[in-house]
N, C-alpha and C positions, 0 to 999 in steps of 0.2 A: 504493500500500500504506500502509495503519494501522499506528502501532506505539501499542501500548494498553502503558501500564503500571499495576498493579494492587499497589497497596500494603496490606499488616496491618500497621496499627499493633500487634499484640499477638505476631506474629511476633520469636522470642529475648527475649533479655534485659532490652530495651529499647526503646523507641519509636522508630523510625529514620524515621518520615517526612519532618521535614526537611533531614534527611541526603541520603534518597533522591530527592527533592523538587528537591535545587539543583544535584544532579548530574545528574539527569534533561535539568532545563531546560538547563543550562550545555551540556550535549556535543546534546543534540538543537537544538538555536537553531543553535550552529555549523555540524550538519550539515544545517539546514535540512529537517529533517525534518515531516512530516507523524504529528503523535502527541498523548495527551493521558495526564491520569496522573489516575485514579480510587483514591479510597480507600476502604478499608472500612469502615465502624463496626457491624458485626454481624455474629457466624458466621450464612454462606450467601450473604454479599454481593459475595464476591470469584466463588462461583459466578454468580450474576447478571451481573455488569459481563461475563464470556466468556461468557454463554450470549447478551447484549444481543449484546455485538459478533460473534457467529457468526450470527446469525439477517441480519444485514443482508447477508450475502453477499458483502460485500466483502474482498477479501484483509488479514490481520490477522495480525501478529503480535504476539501476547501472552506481559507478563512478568509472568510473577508474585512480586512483591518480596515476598519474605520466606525462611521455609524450607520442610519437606517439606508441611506443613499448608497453607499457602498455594498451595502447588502442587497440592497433590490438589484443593481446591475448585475453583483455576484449570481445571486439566484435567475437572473435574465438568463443565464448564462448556462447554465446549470440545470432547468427544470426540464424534468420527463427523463433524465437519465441514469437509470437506477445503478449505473457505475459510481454515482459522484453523491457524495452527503456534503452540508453547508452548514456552515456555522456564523459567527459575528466575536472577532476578537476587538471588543470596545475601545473606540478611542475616540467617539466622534460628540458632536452637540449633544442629540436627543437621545441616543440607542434604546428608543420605545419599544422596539417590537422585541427585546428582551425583557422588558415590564413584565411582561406575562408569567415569567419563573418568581418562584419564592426566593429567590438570591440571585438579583440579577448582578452584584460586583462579582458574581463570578463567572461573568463573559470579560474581565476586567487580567484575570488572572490567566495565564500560558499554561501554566502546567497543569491545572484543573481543567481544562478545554481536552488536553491530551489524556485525560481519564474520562473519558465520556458514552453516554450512552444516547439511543437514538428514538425521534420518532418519525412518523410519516404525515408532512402536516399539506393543508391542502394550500391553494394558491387562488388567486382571483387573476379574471382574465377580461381583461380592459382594453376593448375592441382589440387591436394587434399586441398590444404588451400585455407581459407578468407584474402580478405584484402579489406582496408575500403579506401585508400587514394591513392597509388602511388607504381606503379611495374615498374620495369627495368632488362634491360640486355643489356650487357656490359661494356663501361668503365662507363656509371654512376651506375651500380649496385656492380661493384667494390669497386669505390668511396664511393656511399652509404653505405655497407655494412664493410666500413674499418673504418666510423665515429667513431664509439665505440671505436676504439682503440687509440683514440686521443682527446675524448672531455673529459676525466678526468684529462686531462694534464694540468698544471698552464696558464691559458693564452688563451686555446683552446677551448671555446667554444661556442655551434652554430655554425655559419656560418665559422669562423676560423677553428674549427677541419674540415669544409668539404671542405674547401682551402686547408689545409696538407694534408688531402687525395687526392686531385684531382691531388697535384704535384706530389705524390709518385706514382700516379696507372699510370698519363701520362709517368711518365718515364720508368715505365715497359712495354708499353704499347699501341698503340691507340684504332686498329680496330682489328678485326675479322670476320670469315667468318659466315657465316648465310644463311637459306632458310627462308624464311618469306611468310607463307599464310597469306592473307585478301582481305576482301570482293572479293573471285572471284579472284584473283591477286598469283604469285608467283613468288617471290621476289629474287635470289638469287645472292648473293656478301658479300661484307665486309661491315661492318658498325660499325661505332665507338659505337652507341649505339643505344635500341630501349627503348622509355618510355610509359607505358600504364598508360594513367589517367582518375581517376572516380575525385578526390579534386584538388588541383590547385598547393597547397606548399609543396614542402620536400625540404631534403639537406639545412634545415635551413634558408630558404629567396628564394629558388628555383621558380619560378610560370613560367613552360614551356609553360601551355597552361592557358592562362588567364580565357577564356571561359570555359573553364570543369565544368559540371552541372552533380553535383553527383543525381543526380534526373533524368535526360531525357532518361534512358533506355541505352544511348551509352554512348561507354569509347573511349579519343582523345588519339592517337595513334601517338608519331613524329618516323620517322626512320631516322636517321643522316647516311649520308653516309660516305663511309672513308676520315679521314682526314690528314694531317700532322700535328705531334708535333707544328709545328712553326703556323697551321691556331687553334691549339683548342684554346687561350686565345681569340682571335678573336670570334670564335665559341659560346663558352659558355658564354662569355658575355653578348650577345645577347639572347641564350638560355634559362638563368637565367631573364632576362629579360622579357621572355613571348615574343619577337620580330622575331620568328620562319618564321612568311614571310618574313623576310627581306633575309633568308638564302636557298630560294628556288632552288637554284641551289644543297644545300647541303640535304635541313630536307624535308620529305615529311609526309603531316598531312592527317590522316584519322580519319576520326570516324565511327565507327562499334561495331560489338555483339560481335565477338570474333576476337581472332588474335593466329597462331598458329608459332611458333619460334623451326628452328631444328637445333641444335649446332653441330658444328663435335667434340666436346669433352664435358662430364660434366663441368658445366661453372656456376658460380654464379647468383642468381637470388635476385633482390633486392624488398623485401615482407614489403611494409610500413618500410623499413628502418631493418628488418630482414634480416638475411641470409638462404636461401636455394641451394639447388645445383640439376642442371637436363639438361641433355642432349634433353630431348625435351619438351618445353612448350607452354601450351594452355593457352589462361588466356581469359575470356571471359565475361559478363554481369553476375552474379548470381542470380541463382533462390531465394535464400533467400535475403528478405530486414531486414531493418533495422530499428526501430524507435532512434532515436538520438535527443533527450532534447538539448536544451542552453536556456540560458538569454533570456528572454522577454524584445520584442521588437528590438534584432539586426534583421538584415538583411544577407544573404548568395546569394542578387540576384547577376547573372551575365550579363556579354554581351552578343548581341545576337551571339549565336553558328555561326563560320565559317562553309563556306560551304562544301559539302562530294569532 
């Protein structure tokens, strides 16, 4: 077995490559391991280095050093090929979609990655891309997708660069109009935003749906309907919260195989904290899975699933 590591330099705050670089060699030399460490210098290169090493067929386990962004292009890379397992060695702003384990500073740690055990977790598929954690559209894919330009700021990072976003895009900003198919349903009004979740954390401390079981086949689905400037702190409070029934008059939860979203304008779509842009999206359960390695011995169980 390969252990590929895959480093962004442009992951968090700051350039951690030869950080990650002397730790890599130090614990892999000792454990005499069989591994090499690739880095990136371009968005889509960390896709390439896991799409290289899945095509050769040999067993692989790939890390992807950085945070969620590094991961999703890792997993781009990566998904449907039951040669290669994916992990996230943290080093980035948000690393949300390891939120989900009961000790997530132990994606923080090298040599507890290298004792690890595995599961088969599902993926979301957003018209032509993968994504492994957390899709949206409107103002939180806004929000989401406006992070970047705020968490390299002195002061702004995590959860604070996605507070200066969320004040900047409410003031451009609340709702928009939308059709919305699901399950048999067709939805059509304004809505502040719509979140589709396979993990449970983004936007840095985020968990809208507590219950999301990247495992059970279905992806939890909140639609927020329109709101006022003056109710969204109220709103998202609660939302960030995971407290979504308390807002029943406003959020309505489904869980389903796909959900299909028709914008009256090309509108931003928020891809594990990526940006993309499309006038009409599909994002639905994907046919390819995923093997995904952590630390032996956490746990990722949940509550049980609200009902449909």
């Amino acid at each position: 077995m390969r252990h590929l590591f895959i480093i962004n330099p442009a992951a968090g705050s700051k350039n951690r490559t030869d950080a990650y670089s002397e730790e890599i060699h130090r614990i892999c030399r000792k454990k005499h391991l069989n591994y090499d460490i690739r880095v990136s210098t371009a968005p889509g290169e960390c896709t390439r280095f896991a799409r290289e090493a899945a095509e050769t067929g040999e067993e692989h386990r790939l890390y992807a050093c950085g945070g969620d962004g590094t991961l999703n292009e890792v997993v781009q890379g990566a998904a449907g090929h039951p040669n290669v397992a994916v992990t996230v060695f943290s080093g980035g702003s948000g690393n949300d979609f390891v939120k989900l384990f009961n000790d997530p500073s132990a994606f923080f740690v090298l040599e507890r990655l290298l004792d690890a055990e595995e599961a088969t977790f599902d993926l979301i598929r957003c018209n032509d891309d993968i994504a492994m954690n957390i899709c949206s559209v409107g103002l939180d894919a806004r929000i989401g997708t406006d992070v970047s330009r705020y968490k390299r700021l002195p002061l702004l990072h995590g959860f604070r660069a996605y507070a200066a976003s969320t004040v900047i895009n409410v003031i451009k900003g609340v709702s928009e109009h939308y059709v919305v198919e699901i399950n048999g349903k067709r939805i059509d009004g304004k809505q502040t935003m719509i979140c589709v979740c396979n993990g449970r954390y983004y936007g840095g401390g985020f968990q809208p749906v507590p219950e999301a079981d990247p495992a059970d086949g279905l992806l939890d689905v909140l639609l927020v309907k329109k709101v006022s400037r003056l109710q969204v702190a109220g709103v998202v409070g609660k939302y960030k919260d995971g407290r979504y029934k308390e807002l029943s008059e406003l959020v309505r939860h489904f869980r389903t195989k796909s959900v299909k979203i028709l914008c009256d304008k090309p509108t931003p779509i928020n891809l594990d904290g990526e940006l993309r842009v499309a006038q009409e999206v599909t994002m639905s359960v994907a046919e390819e899975k995923l093997r995904f390695f952590y630390p032996k011995g956490l746990s990722w169980a949940v509550k049980e699933a609200a009902p449909v």
